[in-house]
FIKOL-603612 format. One line per field, with one value per residue (C-alpha): z negated, y negated, x negated. Coordinates in nm, 4 decimals, always signed. Layout:
REM FIKOL-603612
c3: c(Z, ...)
c2: c(Y, ...)
c1: c(X, ...)
REM end
This chain:
REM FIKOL-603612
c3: c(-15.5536, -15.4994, -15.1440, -14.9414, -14.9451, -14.7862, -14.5193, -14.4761, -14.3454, -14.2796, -13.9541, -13.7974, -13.5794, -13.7478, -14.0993, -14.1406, -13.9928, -14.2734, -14.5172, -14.7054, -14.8560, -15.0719, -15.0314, -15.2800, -15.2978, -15.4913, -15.7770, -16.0086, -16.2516, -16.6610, -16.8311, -17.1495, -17.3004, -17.3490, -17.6529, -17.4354, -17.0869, -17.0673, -16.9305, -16.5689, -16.4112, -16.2277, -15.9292, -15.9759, -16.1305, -15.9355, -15.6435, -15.6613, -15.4276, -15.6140, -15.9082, -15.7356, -15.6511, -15.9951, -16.1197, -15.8663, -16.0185, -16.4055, -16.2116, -16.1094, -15.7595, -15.4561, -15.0768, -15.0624, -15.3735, -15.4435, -15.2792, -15.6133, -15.5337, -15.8591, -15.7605, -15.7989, -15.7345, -16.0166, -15.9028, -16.1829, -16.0213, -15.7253, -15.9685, -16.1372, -16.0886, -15.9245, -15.5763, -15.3654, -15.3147, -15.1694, -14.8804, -14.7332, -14.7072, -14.8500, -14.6819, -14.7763, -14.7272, -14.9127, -14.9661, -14.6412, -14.7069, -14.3697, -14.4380, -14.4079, -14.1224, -13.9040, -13.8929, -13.5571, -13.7063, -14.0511, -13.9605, -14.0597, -14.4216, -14.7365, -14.7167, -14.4257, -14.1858, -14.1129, -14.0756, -13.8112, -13.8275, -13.5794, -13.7827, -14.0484, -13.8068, -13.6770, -14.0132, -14.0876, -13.6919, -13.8290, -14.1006, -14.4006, -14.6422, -14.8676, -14.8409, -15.1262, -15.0888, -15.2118, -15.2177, -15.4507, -15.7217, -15.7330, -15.9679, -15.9075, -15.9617, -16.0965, -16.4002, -16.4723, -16.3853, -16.2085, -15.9531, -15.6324, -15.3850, -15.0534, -15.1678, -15.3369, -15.0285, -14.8209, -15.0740, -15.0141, -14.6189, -14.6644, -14.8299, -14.6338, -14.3350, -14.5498, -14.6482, -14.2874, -14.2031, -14.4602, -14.6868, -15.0217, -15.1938, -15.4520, -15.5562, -15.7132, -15.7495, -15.6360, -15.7507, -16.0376, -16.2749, -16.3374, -16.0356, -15.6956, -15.3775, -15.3981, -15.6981, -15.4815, -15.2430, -15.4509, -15.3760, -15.0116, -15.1876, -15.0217, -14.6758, -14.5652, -14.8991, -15.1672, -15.5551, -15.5945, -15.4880, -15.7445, -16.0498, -16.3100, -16.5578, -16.6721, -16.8180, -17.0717, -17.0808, -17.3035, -17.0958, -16.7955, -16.9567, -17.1101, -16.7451, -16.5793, -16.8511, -16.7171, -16.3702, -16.3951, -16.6214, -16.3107, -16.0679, -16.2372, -16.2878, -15.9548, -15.7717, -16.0313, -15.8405, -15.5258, -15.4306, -15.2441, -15.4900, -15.6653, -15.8601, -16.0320, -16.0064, -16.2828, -16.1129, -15.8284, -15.9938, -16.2677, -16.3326, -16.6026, -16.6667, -16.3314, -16.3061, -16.6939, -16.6575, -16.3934, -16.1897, -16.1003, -16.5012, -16.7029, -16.5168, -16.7654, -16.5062, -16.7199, -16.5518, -16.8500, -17.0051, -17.3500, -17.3520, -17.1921, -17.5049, -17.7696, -17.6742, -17.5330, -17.6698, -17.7762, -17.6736, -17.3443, -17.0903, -17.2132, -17.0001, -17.2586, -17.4594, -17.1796, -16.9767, -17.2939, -17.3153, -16.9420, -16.9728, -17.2432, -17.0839, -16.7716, -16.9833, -17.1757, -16.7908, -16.6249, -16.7868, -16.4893, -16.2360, -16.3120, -16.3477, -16.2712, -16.4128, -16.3068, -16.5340, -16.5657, -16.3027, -16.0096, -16.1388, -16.0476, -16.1581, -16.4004, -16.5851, -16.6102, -16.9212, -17.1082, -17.0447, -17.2991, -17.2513, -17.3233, -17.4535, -17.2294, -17.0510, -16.7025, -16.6263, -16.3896, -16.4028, -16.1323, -15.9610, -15.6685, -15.4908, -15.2648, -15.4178, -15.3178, -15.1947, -14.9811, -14.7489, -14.7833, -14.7366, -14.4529, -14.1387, -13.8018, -13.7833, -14.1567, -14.1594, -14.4250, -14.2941, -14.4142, -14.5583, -14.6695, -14.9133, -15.0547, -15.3208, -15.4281, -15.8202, -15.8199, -16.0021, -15.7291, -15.6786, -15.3758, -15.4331, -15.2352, -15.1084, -14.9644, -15.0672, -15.4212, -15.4793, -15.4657, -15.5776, -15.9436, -15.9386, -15.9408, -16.2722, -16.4183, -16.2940, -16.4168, -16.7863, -16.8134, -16.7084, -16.9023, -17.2577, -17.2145, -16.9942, -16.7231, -16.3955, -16.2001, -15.8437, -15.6184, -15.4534, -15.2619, -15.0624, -14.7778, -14.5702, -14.3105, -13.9672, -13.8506, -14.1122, -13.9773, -13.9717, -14.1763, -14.0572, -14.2489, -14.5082, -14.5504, -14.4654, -14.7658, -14.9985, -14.9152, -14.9469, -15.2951, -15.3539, -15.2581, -15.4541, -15.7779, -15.6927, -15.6400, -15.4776, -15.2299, -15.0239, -14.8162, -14.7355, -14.4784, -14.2402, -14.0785, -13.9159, -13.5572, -13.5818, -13.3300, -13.3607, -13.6755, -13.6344, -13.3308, -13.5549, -13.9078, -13.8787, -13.9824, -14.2240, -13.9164, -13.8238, -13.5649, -13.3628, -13.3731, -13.4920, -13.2034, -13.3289, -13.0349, -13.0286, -13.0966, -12.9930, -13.0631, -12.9095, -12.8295, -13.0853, -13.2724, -13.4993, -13.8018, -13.7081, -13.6286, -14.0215, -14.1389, -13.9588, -14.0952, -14.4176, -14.3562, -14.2006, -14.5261, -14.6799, -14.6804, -14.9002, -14.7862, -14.8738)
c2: c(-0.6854, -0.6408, -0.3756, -0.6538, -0.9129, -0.6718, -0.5742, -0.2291, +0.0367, +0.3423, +0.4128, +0.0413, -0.0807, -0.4517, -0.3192, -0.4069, -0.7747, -0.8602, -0.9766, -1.2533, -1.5089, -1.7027, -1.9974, -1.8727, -1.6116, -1.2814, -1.1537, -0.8446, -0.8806, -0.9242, -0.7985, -0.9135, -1.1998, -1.5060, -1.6594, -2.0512, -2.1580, -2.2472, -2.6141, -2.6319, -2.7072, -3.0337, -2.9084, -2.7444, -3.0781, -3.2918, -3.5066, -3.8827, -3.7611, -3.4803, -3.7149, -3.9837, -3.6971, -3.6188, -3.9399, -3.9667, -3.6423, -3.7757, -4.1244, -3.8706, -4.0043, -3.7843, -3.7631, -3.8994, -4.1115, -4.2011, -4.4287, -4.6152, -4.6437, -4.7440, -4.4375, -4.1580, -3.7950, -3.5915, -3.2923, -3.0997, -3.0663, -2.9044, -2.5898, -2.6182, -2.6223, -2.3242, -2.3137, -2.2230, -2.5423, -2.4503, -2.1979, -2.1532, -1.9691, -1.8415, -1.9920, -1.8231, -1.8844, -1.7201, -1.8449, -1.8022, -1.5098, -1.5438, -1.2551, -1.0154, -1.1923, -1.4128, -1.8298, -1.7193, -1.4510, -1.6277, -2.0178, -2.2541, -2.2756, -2.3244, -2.1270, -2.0054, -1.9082, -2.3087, -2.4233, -2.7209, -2.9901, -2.7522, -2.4676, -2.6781, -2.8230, -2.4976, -2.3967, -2.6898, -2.6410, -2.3523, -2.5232, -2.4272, -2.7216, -2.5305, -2.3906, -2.2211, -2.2454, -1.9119, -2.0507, -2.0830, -2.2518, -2.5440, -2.3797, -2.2022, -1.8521, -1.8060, -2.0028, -2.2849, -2.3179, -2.7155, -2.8500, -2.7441, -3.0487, -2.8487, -2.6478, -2.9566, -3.1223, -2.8435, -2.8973, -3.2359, -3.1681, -2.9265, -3.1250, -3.4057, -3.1696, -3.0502, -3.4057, -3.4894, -3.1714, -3.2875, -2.9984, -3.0091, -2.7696, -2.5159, -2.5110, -2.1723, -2.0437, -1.6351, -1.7296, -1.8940, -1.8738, -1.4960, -1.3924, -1.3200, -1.2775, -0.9101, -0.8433, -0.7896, -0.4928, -0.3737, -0.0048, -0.1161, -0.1327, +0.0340, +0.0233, -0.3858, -0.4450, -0.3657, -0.4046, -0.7075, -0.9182, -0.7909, -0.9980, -0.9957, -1.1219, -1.3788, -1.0935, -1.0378, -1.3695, -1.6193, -1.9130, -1.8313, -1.8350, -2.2117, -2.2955, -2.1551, -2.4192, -2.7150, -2.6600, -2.7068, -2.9844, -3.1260, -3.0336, -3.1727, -3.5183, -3.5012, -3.4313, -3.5108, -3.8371, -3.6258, -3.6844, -3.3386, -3.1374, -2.9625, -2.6828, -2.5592, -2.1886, -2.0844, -1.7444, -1.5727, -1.2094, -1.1408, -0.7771, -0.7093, -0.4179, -0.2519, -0.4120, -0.4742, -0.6840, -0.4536, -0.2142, +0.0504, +0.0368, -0.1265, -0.0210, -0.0154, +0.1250, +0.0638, +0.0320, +0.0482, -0.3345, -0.2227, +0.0379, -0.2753, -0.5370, -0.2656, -0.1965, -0.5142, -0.7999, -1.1035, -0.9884, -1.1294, -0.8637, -1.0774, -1.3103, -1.4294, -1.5824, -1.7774, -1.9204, -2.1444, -2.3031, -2.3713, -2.5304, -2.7136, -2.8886, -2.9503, -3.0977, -3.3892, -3.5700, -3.4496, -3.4374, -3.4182, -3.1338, -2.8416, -2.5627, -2.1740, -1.8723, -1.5188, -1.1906, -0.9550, -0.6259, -0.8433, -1.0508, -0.7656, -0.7902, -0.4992, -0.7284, -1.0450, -0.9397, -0.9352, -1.3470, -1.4940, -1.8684, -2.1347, -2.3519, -2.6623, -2.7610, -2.7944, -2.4556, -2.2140, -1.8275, -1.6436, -1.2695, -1.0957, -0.8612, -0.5949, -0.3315, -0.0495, -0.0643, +0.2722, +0.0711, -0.2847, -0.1956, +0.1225, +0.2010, +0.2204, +0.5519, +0.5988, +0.7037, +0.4972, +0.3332, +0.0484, +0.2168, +0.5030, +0.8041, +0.8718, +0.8269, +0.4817, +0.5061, +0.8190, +1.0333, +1.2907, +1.2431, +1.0999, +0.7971, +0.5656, +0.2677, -0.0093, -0.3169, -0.2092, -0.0711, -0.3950, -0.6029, -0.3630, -0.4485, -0.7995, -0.7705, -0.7765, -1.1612, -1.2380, -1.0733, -1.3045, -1.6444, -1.5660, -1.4651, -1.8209, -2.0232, -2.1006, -2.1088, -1.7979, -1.8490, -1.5356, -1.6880, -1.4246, -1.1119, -0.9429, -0.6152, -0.5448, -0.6590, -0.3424, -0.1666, +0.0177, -0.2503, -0.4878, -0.7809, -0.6393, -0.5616, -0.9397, -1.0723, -0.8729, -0.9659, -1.2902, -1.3217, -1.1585, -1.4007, -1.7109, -1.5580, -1.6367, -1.9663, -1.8551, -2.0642, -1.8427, -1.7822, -1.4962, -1.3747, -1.4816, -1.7718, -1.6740, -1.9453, -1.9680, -1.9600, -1.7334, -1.4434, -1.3831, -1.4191, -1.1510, -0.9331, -0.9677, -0.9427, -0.6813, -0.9542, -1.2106, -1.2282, -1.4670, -1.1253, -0.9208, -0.5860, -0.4285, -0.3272, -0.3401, -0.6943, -0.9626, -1.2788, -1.4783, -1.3721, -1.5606, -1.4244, -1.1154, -0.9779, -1.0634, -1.4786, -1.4941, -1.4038, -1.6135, -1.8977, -1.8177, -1.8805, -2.1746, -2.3734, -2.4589, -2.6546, -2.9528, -3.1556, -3.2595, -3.5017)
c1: c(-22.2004, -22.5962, -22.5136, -22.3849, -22.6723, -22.8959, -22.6286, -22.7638, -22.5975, -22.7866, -22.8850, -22.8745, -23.1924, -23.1441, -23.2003, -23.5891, -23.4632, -23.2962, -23.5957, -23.5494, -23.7087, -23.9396, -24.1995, -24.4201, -24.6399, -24.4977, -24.6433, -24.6229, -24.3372, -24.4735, -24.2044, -24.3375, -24.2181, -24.4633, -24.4636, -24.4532, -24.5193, -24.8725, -24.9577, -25.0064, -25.3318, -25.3798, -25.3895, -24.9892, -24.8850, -24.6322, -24.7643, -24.6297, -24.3915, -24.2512, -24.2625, -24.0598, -23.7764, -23.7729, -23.7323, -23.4680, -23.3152, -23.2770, -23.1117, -22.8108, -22.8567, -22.8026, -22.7652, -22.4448, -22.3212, -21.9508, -21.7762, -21.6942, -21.3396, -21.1133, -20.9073, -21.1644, -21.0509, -21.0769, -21.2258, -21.0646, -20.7312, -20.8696, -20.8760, -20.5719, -20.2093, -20.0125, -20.0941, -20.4398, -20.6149, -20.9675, -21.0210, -21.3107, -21.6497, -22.0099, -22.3326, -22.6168, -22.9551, -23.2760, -23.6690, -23.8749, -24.1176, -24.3659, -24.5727, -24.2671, -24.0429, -24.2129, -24.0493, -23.9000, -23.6867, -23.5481, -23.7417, -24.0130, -23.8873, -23.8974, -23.5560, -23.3520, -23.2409, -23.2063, -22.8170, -22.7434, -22.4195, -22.2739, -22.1964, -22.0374, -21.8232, -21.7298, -21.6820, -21.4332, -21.2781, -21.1651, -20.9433, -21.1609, -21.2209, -21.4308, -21.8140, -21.9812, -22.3701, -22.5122, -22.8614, -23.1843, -23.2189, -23.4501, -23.7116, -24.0037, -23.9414, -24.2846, -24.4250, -24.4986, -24.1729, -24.0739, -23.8869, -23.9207, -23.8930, -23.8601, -23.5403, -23.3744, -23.4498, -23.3077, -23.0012, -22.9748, -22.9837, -22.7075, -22.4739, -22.4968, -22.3823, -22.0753, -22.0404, -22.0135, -21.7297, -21.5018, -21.5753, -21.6058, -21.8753, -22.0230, -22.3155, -22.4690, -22.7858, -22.9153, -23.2343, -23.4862, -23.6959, -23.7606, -23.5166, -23.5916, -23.3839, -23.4810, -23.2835, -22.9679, -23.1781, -23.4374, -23.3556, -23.5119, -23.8909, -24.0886, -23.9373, -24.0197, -24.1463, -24.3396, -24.3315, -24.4576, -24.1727, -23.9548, -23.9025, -23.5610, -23.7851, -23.5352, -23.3751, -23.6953, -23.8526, -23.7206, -23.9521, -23.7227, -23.4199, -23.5154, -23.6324, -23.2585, -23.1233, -23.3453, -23.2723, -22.9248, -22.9575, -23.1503, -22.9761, -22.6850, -22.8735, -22.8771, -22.5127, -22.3164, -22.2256, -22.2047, -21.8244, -21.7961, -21.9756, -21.6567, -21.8748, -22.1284, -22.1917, -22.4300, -22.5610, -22.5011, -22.4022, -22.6151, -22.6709, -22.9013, -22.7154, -22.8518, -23.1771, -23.3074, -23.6145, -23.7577, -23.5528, -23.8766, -23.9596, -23.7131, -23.3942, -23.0641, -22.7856, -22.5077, -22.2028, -21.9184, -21.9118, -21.8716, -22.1503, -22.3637, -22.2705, -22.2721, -22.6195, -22.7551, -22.5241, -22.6613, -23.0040, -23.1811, -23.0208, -22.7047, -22.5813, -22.3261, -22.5750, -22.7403, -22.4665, -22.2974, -22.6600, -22.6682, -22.2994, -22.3727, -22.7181, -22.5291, -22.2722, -22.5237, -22.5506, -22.2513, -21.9108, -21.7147, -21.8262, -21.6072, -21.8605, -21.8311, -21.9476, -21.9026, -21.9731, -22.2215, -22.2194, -22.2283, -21.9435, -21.7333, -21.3387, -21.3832, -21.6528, -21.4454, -21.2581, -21.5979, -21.6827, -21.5934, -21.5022, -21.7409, -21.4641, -21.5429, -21.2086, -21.3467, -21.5001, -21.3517, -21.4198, -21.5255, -21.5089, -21.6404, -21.4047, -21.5869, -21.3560, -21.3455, -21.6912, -21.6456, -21.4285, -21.5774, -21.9880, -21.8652, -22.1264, -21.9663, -21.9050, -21.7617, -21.4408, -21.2382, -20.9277, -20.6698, -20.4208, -20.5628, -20.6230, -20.9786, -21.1648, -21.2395, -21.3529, -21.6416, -21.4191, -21.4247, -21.0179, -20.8309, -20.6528, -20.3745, -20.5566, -20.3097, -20.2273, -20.0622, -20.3947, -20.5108, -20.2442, -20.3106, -20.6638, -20.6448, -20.4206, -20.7465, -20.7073, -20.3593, -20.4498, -20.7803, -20.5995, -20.3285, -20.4810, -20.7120, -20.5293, -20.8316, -20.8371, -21.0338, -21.2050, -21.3209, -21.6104, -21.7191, -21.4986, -21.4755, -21.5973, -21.8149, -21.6466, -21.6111, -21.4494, -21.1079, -20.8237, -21.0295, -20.7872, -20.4847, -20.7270, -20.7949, -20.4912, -20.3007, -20.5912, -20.5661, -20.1752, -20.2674, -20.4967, -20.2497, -19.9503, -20.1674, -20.3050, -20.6834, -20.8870, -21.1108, -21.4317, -21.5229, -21.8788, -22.0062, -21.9996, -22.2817, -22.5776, -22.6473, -23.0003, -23.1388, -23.2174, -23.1367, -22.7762, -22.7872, -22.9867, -22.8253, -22.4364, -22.2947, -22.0723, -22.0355, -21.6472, -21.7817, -21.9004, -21.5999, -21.4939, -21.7697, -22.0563, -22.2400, -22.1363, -22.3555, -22.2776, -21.9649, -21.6005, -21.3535, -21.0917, -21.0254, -20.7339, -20.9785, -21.0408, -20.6739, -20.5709, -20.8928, -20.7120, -20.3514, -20.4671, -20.6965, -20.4767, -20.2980, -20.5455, -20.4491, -20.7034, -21.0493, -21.2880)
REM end
């Protein structure tokens, strides 16, 4: 859900710190719909270098090629079968925007803040075998939409890292063509930002949508021999429903699924028209990498009912579970506990929050594998680390979690770049349940479940 990736809570001094990022230069959003994407001018076509990447690209070569072993792993059957194969964590990391945080708070760019072999192999220390890169796509955002080399680069860098923790990957995209970072915070405009650097124009702009379709057919080109790279992940929550094509003057707010497709189905807004096109372009170079798509509303579990399968036998279906949000996106001094009684749905009514609570909502889950038979991943979860017993929290969502065979990755494992990680953490288990803590401890309650659980994996690459 869109709260958590700006990690405010009111009344924190670290709030204006979290900016985030983008190597180009913001512009007003057009919410019009261009007819075609006009040619670029020489000066914005590819340099031989960028041309040489991209040729590289459509070769399907990558940082780290297969071994070419006769007995390849089918990276299929890490999603199937009936127990929890991949545990692990989000890494996120957003386009560098200078003008609003200096390179010493978020780094020299094109996207940050920059991750080192060290927190990979802390990462994998830990007994996780699984890291889900919650990154940019490899597009401009702005048209004419092409590759950009810095962030596949940056890709590339960052697999080769996993690559070297034993931990296999997943690869979605927050952002693209007609999709800023600032999609997930845009009710902060106006406070470290202005106007201008929001854009959902993919929502409106049929150009964009073609473009999010050629970057994954690229991107596929690219890893698809990529031995560790275990998923694509089409989008990173997409919420037309909130946001429309611009949230200050085309803003939907539609929060009831069916309301959303019986006004907006099959239109632009829908992403259930654009995600079978994206599957099916990834599929014409890459037949292999499972691929993963999450609903509309933030890929919330009340939404995944309304995806309806693509029909290709390797895709896995995805949620995010921040529910109840009261408890999971709390400030310090909130007051909501683990167990507890309060009221978690806006309907002004109290209700019993424990783990049968949760163990109800995830039925959601059962019903969808069971009416198509797919497999369902919840890529990102979690709470801020000082929410009121958060560790029993996790640890019975997580036992939930393993007692239906999901695969699983919480938000956040956090980088060590200072100092934004002293700055931005109120997701950071690494920092305790203190909030006046920010530096690493030593243990807490909440890395002590984290490890329980990790420490079954027993696949890596």
């Amino acid at each position: 859900m869109r709260w958590k990736k700006s990690i405010l809570l009111i009344g924190l001094p670290f709030v204006v710190i979290l900016v985030l990022s983008g190597s180009l230069q913001p512009e007003p959003v057009v919410a019009a719909v261009p007819e075609a994407i006009e040619p670029a001018p020489e000066d914005q076509l590819p340099t031989q270098r960028e041309s040489d990447m991209m040729t590289t690209a459509a070769s399907g070569k990558s940082a780290i090629q297969d071994t070419g072993s006769e007995d390849a792993f089918d990276k299929w059957s890490l999603w199937t079968g009936e127990s929890t194969q991949l545990r692990g964590a989000n890494v996120h990391q957003w386009r560098v925007y200078p003008e609003l945080v200096g390179i010493e708070e978020i780094g020299p760019g094109p996207v940050g803040p920059p991750l080192t072999q060290g927190d990979f192999d802390r990462l994998a220390a830990m007994g996780a075998n699984y890291v889900n890169f919650s990154v940019p796509g490899v597009y401009t955002i702005r048209p004419p939409y092409k590759l950009d080399l810095g962030v596949l680069e940056n890709m590339d860098a960052l697999l080769e890292m996993a690559a070297n923790a034993h931990l296999y990957a997943v690869i979605s995209f927050r952002t693209g063509p007609g999709r800023t970072e600032f999609t997930f915070f845009w009710d902060e405009v106006g406070d470290w930002f202005d106007e201008s650097y929001l854009n959902d124009s993919v929502w409106g702009d049929q150009a964009a949508q073609d473009a999010w379709v050629e970057m994954w057919r690229v991107t596929a080109e690219h890893y698809r021999d990529n031995p560790i790279v275990v998923g694509y992940d089409l989008m990173v929550e997409p919420n037309a429903n909130e946001v429309g094509t611009h949230v200050l003057y085309d803003n939907l707010d539609i929060w009831d699924p069916q309301e959303f497709l019986d006004q907006f189905g099959g239109t632009l807004y829908d992403w259930g028209q654009l995600y079978p096109r994206i599957s099916d372009a990834i599929r014409e170079v890459d037949i292999e990498t499972p691929i993963i798509i999450g609903g509309m509303g933030y890929s919330a579990v009340n939404w995944l009912p309304y995806v309806v399968p693509t029909g290709d036998p390797r895709t896995v279906y995805a949620v995010h579970q921040y529910m109840p949000h009261v408890y999971t996106h709390q400030s310090p001094d909130a007051p909501y506990s683990y167990p507890g009684n309060y009221d978690l749905d806006w309907d002004g009514l109290d209700d019993e929050f424990n783990r049968a609570w949760l163990d109800n909502w995830l039925a959601t889950v059962d019903a969808f594998k069971a009416e198509y038979g797919v497999p369902v991943v919840v890529n990102e979860f979690g709470g801020s680390r000082w929410d009121p017993d958060l560790a029993r929290f996790m640890d019975d969502e997580m036992s939930l979690f393993e007692a239906r065979g999901l695969n699983y990755a919480f938000w956040e494992w956090s980088s060590s770049w200072e100092p934004f990680v002293s700055d931005v953490d109120a997701f950071n288990i690494r920092h305790g349940p203190d909030p006046d803590t920010h530096v690493d401890v030593e243990t807490s309650a909440l890395l002590e479940v984290i490890r329980k659980y990790w420490e079954l994996n027993t696949v890596r690459p």
